[in-house]
C-alpha positions as CSV (number, residue, x, y, z in Angstrom):
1,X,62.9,-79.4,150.3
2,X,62.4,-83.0,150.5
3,X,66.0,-83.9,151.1
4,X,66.0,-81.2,153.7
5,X,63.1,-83.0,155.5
6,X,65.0,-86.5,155.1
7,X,68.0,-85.5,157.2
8,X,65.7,-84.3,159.8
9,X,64.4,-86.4,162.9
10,X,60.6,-86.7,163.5
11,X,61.2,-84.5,166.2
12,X,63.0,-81.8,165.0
13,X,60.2,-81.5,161.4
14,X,57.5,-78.7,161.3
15,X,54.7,-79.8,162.5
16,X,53.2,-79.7,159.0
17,X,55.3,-81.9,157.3
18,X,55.7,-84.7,161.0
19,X,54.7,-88.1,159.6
20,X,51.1,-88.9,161.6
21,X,52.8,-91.9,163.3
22,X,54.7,-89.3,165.5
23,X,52.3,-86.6,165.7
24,X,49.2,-88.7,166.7
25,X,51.6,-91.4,168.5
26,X,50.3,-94.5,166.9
27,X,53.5,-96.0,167.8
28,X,56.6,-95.5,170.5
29,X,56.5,-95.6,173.7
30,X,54.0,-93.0,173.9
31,X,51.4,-95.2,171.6
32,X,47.5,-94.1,171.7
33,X,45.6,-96.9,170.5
34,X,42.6,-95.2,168.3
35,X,39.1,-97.2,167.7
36,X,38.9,-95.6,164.2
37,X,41.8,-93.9,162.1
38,X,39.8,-91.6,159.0
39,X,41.8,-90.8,155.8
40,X,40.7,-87.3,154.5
41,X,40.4,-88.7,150.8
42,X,38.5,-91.5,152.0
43,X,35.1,-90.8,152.2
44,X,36.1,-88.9,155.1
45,X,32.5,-86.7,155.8
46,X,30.2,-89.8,155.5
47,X,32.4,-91.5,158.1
48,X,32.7,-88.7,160.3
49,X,29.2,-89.1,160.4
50,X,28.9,-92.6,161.3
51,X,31.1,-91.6,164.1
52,X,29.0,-89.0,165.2
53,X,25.8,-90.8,164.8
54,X,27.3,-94.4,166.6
55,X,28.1,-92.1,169.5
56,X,24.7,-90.6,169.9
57,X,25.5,-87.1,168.4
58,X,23.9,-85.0,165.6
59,X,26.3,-84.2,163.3
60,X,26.7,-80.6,162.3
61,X,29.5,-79.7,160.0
62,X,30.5,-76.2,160.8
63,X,33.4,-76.3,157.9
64,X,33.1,-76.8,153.9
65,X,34.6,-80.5,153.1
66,X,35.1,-81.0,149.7
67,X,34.4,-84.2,148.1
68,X,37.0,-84.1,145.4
69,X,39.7,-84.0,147.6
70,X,40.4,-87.8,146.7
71,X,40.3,-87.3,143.1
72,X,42.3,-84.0,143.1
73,X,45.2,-86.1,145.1
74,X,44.8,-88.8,142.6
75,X,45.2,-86.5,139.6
76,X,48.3,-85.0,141.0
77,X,49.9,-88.2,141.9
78,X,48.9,-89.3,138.4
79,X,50.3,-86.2,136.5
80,X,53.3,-86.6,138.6
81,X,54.6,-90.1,138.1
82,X,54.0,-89.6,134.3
83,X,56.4,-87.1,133.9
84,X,58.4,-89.8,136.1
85,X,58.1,-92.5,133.6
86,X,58.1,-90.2,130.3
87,X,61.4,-88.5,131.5
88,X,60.2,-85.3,131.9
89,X,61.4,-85.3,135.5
90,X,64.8,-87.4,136.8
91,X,63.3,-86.9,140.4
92,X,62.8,-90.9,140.9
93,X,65.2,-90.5,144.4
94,X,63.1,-87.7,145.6
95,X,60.3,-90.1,145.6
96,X,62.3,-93.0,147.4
97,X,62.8,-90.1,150.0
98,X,59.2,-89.5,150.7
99,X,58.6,-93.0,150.6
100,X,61.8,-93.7,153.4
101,X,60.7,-90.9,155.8
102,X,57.1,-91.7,155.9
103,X,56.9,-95.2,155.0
104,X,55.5,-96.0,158.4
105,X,52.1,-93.7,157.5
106,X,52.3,-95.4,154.3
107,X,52.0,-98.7,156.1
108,X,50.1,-98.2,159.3
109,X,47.2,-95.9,156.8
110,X,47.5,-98.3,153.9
111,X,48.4,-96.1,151.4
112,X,49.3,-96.9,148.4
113,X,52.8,-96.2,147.0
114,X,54.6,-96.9,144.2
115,X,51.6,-97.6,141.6
């Protein structure tokens, strides 16, 4: 799968696997300059609230957001790059290919890669 997505032009992806920089255009000639960018894993309800209240609205969360998110994303990444580094897994290149095809998200949202 993720050698099938690294032949592929932004353009041509699903939109479910587009790196953000060319779904939301935060770069190209197309560029939308955002006032505020929120990760999900980062605190992303509390913010969303901020937002809401800096604007002058009452924030009313119609959907479930799960705090955990972050930690469940940690905990994957975690399990997967030990099986990396214990040998369990030889898929080293797979992860240069993520980190090629988005490494624009990876520096434009500060994500860390690689740790």
């Amino acid at each position: 799968f993720v050698r099938l997505i690294a032949k592929q032009k932004p353009e041509e992806m699903d939109t479910h696997w587009q790196p953000y920089y060319f779904r939301c255009h935060t770069s190209g000639k197309h560029r939308f300059e955002y006032d505020t960018i929120i990760r999900y894993e980062d605190e992303f309800e509390q913010k969303l609230q901020q937002l809401y209240h800096e604007a002058g609205f009452r924030y009313l969360p119609d959907v479930e957001v799960y705090s955990n998110t972050k930690n469940d994303l940690n905990e994957r990444y975690n399990a997967y790059t030990n099986k990396i580094k214990l040998g369990i897994s030889h898929s080293m290149e797979l992860v240069n290919l993520v980190a090629k095809v988005y490494a624009e998200d990876i520096i434009r949202f500060n994500y860390s890669f690689y740790t």
